[in-house]
C-alpha positions as CSV (number, residue, x, y, z in Angstrom):
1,X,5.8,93.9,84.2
2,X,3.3,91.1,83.8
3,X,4.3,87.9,81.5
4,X,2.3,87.3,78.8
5,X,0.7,83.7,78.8
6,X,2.1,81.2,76.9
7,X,0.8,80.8,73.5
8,X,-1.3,77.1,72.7
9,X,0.9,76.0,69.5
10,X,-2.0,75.2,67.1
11,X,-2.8,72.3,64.9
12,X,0.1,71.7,62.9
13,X,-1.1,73.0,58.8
14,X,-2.2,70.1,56.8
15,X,-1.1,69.7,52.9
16,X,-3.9,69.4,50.7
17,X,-4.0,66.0,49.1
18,X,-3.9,66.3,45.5
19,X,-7.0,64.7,43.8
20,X,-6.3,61.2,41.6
21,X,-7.8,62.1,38.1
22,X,-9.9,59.0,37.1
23,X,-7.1,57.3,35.0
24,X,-4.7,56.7,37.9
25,X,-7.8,55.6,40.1
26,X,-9.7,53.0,37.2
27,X,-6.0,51.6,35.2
28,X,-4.8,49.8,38.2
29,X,-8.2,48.1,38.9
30,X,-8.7,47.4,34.9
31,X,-5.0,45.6,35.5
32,X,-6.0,43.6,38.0
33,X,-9.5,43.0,36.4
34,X,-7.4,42.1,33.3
35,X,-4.7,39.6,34.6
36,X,-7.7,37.8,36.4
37,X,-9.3,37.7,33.1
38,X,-6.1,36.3,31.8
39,X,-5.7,33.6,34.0
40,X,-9.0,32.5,33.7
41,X,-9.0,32.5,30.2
42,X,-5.6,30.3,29.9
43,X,-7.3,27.9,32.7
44,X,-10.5,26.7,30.7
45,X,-8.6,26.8,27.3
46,X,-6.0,24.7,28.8
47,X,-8.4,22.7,29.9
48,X,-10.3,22.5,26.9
49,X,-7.2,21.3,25.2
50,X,-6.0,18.7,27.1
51,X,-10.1,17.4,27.3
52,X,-9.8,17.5,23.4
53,X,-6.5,15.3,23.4
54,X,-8.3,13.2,26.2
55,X,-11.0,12.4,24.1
56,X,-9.1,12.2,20.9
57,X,-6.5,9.8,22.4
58,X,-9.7,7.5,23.8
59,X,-11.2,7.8,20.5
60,X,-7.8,6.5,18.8
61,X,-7.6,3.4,21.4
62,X,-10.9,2.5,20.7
63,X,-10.6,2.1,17.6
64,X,-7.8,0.7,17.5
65,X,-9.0,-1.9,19.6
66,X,-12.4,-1.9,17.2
67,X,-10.0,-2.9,14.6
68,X,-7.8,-5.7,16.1
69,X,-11.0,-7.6,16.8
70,X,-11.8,-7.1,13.3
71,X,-8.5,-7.7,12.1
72,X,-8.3,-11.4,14.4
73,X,-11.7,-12.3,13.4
74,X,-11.2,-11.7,9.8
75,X,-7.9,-14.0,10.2
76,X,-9.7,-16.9,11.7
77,X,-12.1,-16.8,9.7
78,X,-10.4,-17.1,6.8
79,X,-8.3,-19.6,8.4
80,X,-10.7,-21.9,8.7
81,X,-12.3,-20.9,5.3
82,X,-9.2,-21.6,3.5
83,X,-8.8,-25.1,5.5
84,X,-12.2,-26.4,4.0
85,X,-11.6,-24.7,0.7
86,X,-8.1,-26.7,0.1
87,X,-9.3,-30.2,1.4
88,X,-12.3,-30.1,-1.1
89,X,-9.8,-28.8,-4.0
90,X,-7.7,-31.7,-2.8
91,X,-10.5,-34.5,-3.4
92,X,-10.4,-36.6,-5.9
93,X,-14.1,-37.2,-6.4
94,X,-14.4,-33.4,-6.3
95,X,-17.0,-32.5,-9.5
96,X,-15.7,-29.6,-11.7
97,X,-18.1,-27.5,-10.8
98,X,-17.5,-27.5,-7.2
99,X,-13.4,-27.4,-8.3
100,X,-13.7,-24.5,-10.4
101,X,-16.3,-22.4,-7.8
102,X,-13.2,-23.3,-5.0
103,X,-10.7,-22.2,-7.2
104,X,-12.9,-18.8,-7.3
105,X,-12.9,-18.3,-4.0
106,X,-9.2,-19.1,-3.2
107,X,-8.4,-16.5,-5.6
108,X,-10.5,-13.8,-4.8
109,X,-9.8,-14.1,-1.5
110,X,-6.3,-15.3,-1.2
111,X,-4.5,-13.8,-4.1
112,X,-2.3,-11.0,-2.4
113,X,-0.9,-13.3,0.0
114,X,-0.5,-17.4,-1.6
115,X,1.1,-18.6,-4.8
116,X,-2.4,-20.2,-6.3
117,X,-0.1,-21.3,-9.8
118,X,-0.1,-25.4,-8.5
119,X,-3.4,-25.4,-7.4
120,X,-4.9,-23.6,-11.3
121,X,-2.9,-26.3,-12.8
122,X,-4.3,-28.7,-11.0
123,X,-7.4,-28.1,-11.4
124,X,-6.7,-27.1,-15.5
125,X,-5.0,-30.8,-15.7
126,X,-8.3,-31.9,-14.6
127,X,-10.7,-30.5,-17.3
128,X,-11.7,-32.0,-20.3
129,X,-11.2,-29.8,-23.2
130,X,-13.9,-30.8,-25.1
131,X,-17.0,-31.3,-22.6
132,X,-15.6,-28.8,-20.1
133,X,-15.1,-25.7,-22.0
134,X,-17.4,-23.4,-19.5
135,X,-15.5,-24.4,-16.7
136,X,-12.3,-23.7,-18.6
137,X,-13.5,-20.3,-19.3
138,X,-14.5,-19.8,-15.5
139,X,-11.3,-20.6,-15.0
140,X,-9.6,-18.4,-17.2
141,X,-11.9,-15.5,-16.0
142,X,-11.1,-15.6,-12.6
143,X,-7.1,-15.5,-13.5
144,X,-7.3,-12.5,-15.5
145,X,-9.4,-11.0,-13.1
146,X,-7.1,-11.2,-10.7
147,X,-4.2,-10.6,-12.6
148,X,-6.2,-7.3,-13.7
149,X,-6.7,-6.3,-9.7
150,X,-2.7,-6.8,-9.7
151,X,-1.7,-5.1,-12.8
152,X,-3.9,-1.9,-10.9
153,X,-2.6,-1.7,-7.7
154,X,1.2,-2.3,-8.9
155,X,0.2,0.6,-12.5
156,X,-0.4,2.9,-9.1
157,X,3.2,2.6,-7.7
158,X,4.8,2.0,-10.7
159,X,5.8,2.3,-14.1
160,X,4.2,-0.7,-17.4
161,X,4.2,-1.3,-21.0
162,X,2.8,-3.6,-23.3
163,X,4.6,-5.9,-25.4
164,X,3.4,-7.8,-28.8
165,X,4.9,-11.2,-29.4
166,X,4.6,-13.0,-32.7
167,X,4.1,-16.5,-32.3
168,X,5.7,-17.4,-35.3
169,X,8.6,-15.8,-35.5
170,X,9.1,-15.6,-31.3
171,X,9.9,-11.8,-32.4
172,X,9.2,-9.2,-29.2
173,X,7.7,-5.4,-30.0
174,X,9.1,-3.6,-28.4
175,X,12.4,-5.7,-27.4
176,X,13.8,-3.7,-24.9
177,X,12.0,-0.4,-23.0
178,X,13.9,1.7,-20.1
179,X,11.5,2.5,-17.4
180,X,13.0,4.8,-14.7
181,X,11.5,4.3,-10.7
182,X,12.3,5.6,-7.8
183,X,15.5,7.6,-9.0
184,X,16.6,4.4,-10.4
185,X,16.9,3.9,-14.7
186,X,16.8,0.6,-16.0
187,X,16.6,-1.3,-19.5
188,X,14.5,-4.4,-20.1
189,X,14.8,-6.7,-23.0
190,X,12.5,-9.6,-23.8
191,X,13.1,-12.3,-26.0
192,X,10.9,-15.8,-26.3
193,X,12.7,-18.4,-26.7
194,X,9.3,-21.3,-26.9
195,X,5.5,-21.1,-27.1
196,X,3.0,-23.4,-25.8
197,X,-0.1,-23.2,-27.8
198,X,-2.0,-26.0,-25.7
199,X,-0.8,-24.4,-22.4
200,X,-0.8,-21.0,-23.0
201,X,2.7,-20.4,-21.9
202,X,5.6,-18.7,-23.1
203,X,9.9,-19.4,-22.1
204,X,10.9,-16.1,-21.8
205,X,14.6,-14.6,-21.3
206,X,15.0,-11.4,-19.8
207,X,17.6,-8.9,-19.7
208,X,17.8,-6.3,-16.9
209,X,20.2,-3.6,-17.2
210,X,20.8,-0.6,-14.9
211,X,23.1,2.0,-16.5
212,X,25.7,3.8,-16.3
213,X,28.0,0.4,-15.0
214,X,25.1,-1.4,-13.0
215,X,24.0,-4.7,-12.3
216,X,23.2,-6.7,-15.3
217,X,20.6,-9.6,-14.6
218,X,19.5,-12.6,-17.0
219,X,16.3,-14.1,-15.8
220,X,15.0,-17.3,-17.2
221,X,11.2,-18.5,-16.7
222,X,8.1,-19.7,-18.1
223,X,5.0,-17.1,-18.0
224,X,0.9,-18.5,-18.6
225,X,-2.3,-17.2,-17.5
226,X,-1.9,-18.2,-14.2
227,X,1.2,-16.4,-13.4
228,X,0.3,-12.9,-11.2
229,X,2.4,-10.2,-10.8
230,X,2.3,-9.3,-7.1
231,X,4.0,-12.9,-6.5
232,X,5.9,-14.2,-9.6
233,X,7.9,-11.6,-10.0
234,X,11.5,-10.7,-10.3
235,X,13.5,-9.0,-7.0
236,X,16.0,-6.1,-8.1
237,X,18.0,-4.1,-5.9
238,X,17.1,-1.2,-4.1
239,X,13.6,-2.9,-2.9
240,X,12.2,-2.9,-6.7
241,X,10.6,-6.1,-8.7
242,X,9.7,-6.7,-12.2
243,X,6.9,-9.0,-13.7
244,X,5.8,-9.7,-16.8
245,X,2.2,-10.6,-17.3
246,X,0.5,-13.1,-20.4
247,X,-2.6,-11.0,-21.2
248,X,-3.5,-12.9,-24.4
249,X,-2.5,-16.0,-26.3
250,X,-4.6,-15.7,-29.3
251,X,-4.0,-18.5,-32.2
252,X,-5.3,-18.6,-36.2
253,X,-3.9,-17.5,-39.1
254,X,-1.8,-14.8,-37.6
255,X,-0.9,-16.1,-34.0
256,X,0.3,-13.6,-31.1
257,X,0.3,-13.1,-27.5
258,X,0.4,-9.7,-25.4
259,X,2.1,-9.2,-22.6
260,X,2.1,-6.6,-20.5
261,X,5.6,-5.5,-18.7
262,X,5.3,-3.7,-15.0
263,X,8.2,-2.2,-12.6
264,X,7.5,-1.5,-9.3
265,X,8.7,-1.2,-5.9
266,X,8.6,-4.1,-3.7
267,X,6.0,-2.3,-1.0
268,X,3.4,-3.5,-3.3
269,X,4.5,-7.0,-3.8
270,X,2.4,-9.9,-2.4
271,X,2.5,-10.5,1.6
272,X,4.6,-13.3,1.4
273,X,7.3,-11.5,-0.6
274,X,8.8,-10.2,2.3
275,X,11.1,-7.1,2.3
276,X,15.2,-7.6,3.5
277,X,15.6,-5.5,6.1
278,X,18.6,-3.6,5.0
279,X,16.2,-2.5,1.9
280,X,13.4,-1.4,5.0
281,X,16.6,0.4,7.0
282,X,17.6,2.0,3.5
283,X,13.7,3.3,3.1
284,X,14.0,4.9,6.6
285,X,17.6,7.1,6.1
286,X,16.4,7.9,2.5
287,X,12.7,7.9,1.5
288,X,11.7,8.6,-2.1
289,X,8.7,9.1,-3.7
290,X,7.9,6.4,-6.2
């Protein structure tokens, strides 16, 4: 019997591969599309940013710098303006003129940061009151000026009243006030205890009181039109002053003098009233708004 060939095993059968649908095929290129995008995007706003802060942080140098120069100009220059100023006050054979136009510059210039009371007198002392009455009234212009410019920057920060005194009687209205700054209450009594009518001054006693149980202070001393607020002034605790300002002396018939009264914090006293350091530490733990 014959034997049948062998059989040629064919081809083995192939699946069918089952066709993506267009989701499967176009979401995994959109994710890689998209986290490129990504990257990209955080590169150039990261860079963007720290360009900005580059250029903001040169801008702040700058001027910074801009302003020292300024600042160490300004200072020499009024240096050596101030040196010039003082020796021609100083001179002798100095006409009043030229005394009173120095005494106008010192103070417009210099009133924040020197106690100008010595060098008004001085040049007040100076004056004749008969055949130098403009100059007088220069004089007395450029004080309350200045004591204006004070009373403005201190009304900002702080808390004032006015006060009527009858030169006859010495009598204060109102006698006392209570003012209350920075969290802090206290009680201010004026009483006149002498008038100057040729001078323009006033002795005055005041009592500072700071209740419940607080400190009780008595200040003695002499007030005039040349007294300004941001330097003579009284220190209190907790970084606070008090001044008291001669606004008019005003003779006749029915003599008076106002005064006006001004508590404030010690920030906005002169430069040369410098602040203890356990009052700037004290500012630091607990700041308040004035």
């Amino acid at each position: 019997m014959p034997t049948p060939p062998e059989q040629t095993p064919g081809p083995p059968e192939q699946t069918p591969t089952p066709q993506k649908k267009w989701h499967e095929v176009l979401l995994p290129q959109a994710s890689g599309l998209l986290t490129a995008l990504s990257v990209a995007a955080v590169g150039s706003y990261g860079a963007y940013v720290l360009n900005k802060k580059q250029n903001a942080d040169t801008r702040a140098k700058v001027y910074a710098e801009l302003t020292s120069q300024r600042e160490q100009a300004d200072t020499l220059m009024r240096k050596d303006m101030f040196a010039k100023i003082i020796e021609s006050v100083l001179k002798k054979d100095e006409s009043s003129d030229r005394a009173v136009l120095n005494m106008e510059l010192l103070a417009y210039n210099f009133h924040e940061s020197l106690n100008l009371k010595p060098l008004f007198a001085y040049v007040r002392r100076n004056l004749d009151d008969t055949a130098e009455k403009q100059y007088i009234a220069r004089l007395e212009k450029v004080a309350q000026d200045v004591t204006q410019k004070q009373l403005l920057v201190l009304d900002g920060a702080g808390k004032s009243y006015d006060c009527t005194i009858d030169l006859k009687t010495l009598q204060a209205v109102p006698e006392s006030q209570s003012l209350e700054l920075g969290g802090i209450e206290r009680v201010f009594t004026i009483a006149v205890r002498h008038a100057n009518p040729k001078t323009h001054e006033l002795d005055v006693l005041l009592k500072i009181m700071t209740p419940p149980g607080g400190e009780i202070k008595d200040v003695s001393f002499t007030v005039g039109p040349y007294d300004f607020p941001m330097i003579d002034n009284t220190r209190l605790s907790g970084d606070q002053r008090f001044a008291v300002v001669l606004q008019s002396f005003l003779a006749g018939e029915a003599p008076i003098a106002r005064l006006t009264m001004v508590y404030f914090p010690g920030s906005r006293a002169s430069l040369r009233e410098k602040t203890f350091s356990e009052d700037i530490i004290r500012n630091l733990e607990n700041p308040r708004r004035d």
